[in-house]
PADREN-527389 format. One record per residue (C-alpha): residue number from 0; residue in one letter; x, y, z. Coordinates in Angstrom, 3 decimals, always signed. Layout:
BEGIN
<pt NUM 'a' <X Y Z>>
...
***
This chain:
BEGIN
<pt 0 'x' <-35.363 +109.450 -0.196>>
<pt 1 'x' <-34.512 +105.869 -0.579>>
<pt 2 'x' <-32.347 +103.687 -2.588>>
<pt 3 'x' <-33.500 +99.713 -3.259>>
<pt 4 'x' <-33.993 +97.275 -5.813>>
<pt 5 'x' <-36.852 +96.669 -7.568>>
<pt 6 'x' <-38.751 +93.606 -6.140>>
<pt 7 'x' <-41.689 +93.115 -7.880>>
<pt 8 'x' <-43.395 +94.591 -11.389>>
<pt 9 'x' <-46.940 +94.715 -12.055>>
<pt 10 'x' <-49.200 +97.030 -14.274>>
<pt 11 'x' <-49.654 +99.497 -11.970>>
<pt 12 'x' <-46.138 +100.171 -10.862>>
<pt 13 'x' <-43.428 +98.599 -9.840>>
<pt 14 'x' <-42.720 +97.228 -5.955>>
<pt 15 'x' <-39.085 +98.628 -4.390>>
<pt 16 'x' <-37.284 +97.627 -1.062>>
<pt 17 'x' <-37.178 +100.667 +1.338>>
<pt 18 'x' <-35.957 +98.963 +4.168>>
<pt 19 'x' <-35.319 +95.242 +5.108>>
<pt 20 'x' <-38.606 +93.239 +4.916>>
<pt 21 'x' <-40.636 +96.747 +3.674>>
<pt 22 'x' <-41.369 +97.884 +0.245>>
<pt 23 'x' <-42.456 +100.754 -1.120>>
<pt 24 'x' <-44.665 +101.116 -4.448>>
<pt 25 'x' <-44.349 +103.370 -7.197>>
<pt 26 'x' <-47.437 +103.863 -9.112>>
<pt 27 'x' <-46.442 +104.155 -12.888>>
<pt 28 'x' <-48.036 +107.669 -12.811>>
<pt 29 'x' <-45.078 +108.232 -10.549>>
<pt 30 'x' <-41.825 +106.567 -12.512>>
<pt 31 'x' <-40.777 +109.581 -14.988>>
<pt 32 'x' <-41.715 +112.629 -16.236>>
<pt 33 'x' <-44.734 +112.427 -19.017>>
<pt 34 'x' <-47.113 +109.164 -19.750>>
<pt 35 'x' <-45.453 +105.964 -18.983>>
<pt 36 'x' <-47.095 +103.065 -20.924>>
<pt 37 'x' <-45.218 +100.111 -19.379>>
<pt 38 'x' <-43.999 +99.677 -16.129>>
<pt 39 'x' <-41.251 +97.774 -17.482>>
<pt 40 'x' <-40.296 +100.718 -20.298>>
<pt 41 'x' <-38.602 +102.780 -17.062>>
<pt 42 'x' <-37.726 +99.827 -14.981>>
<pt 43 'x' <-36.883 +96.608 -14.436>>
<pt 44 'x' <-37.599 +93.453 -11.513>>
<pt 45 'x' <-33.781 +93.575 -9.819>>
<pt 46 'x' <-32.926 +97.207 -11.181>>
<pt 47 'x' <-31.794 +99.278 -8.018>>
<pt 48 'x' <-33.717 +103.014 -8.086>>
<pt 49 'x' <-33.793 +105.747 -5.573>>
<pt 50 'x' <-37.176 +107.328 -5.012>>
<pt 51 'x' <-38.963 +110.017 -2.525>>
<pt 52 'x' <-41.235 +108.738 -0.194>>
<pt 53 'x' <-44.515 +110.151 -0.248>>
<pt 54 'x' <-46.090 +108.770 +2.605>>
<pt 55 'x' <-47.636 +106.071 +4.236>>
<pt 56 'x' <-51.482 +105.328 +3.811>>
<pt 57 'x' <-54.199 +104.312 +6.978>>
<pt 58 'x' <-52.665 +100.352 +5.902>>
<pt 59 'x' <-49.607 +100.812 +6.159>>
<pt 60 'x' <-48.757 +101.008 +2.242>>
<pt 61 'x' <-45.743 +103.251 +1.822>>
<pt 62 'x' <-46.228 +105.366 -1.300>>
<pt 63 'x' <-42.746 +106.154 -3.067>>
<pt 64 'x' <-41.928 +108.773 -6.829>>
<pt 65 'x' <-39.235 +108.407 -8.661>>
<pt 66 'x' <-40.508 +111.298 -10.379>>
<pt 67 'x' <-40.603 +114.013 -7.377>>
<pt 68 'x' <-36.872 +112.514 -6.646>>
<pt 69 'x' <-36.213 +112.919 -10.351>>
<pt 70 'x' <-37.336 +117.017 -10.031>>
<pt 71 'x' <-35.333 +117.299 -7.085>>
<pt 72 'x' <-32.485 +116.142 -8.416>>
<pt 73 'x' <-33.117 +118.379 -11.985>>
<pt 74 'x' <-33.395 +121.140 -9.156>>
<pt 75 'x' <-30.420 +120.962 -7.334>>
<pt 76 'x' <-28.383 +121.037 -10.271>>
<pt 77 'x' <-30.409 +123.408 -11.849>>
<pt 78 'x' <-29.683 +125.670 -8.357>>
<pt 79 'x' <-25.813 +124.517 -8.296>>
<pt 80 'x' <-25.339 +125.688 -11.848>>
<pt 81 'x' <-24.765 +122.435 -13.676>>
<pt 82 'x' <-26.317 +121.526 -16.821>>
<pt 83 'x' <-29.668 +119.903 -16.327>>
<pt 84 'x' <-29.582 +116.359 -18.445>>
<pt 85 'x' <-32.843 +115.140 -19.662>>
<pt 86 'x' <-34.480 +111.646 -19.256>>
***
């Protein structure tokens, strides 16, 4: 799980930091929960977001959801007892 800003937006996702000099995309399919028509609906170029990493493909590419981090989260609280907020 990672933490970083949002560097870059385009219409398939949106680019984030991971780690000096590295960035990690998040295909839209992967910002929130349900159909996301515009990258820029769930996020925005300089927001900070925390995401999962997925993996990394044969170039390199480091695949990142917000959504799985999103589940874990709703999970955690969901196992801890606390009321489960919706986004």
């Amino acid at each position: 799980v990672y933490t970083g800003k949002v560097v870059s937006i385009t219409q398939f996702g949106a680019f984030m930091e991971v780690l000096p000099g590295k960035d990690g995309l998040v295909h839209v399919s992967e910002l929130a929960e349900g159909r996301t028509e515009k990258v820029e609906d769930v996020v925005k170029k300089g927001d900070v977001i925390t995401a999962k990493c997925l993996g990394v493909d044969e170039k390199g590419r480091v695949k990142m959801s917000r959504r799985a981090w999103l589940r874990d989260q709703a999970a955690a609280e969901a196992e801890a007892g606390e009321p489960v907020a919706a986004e």
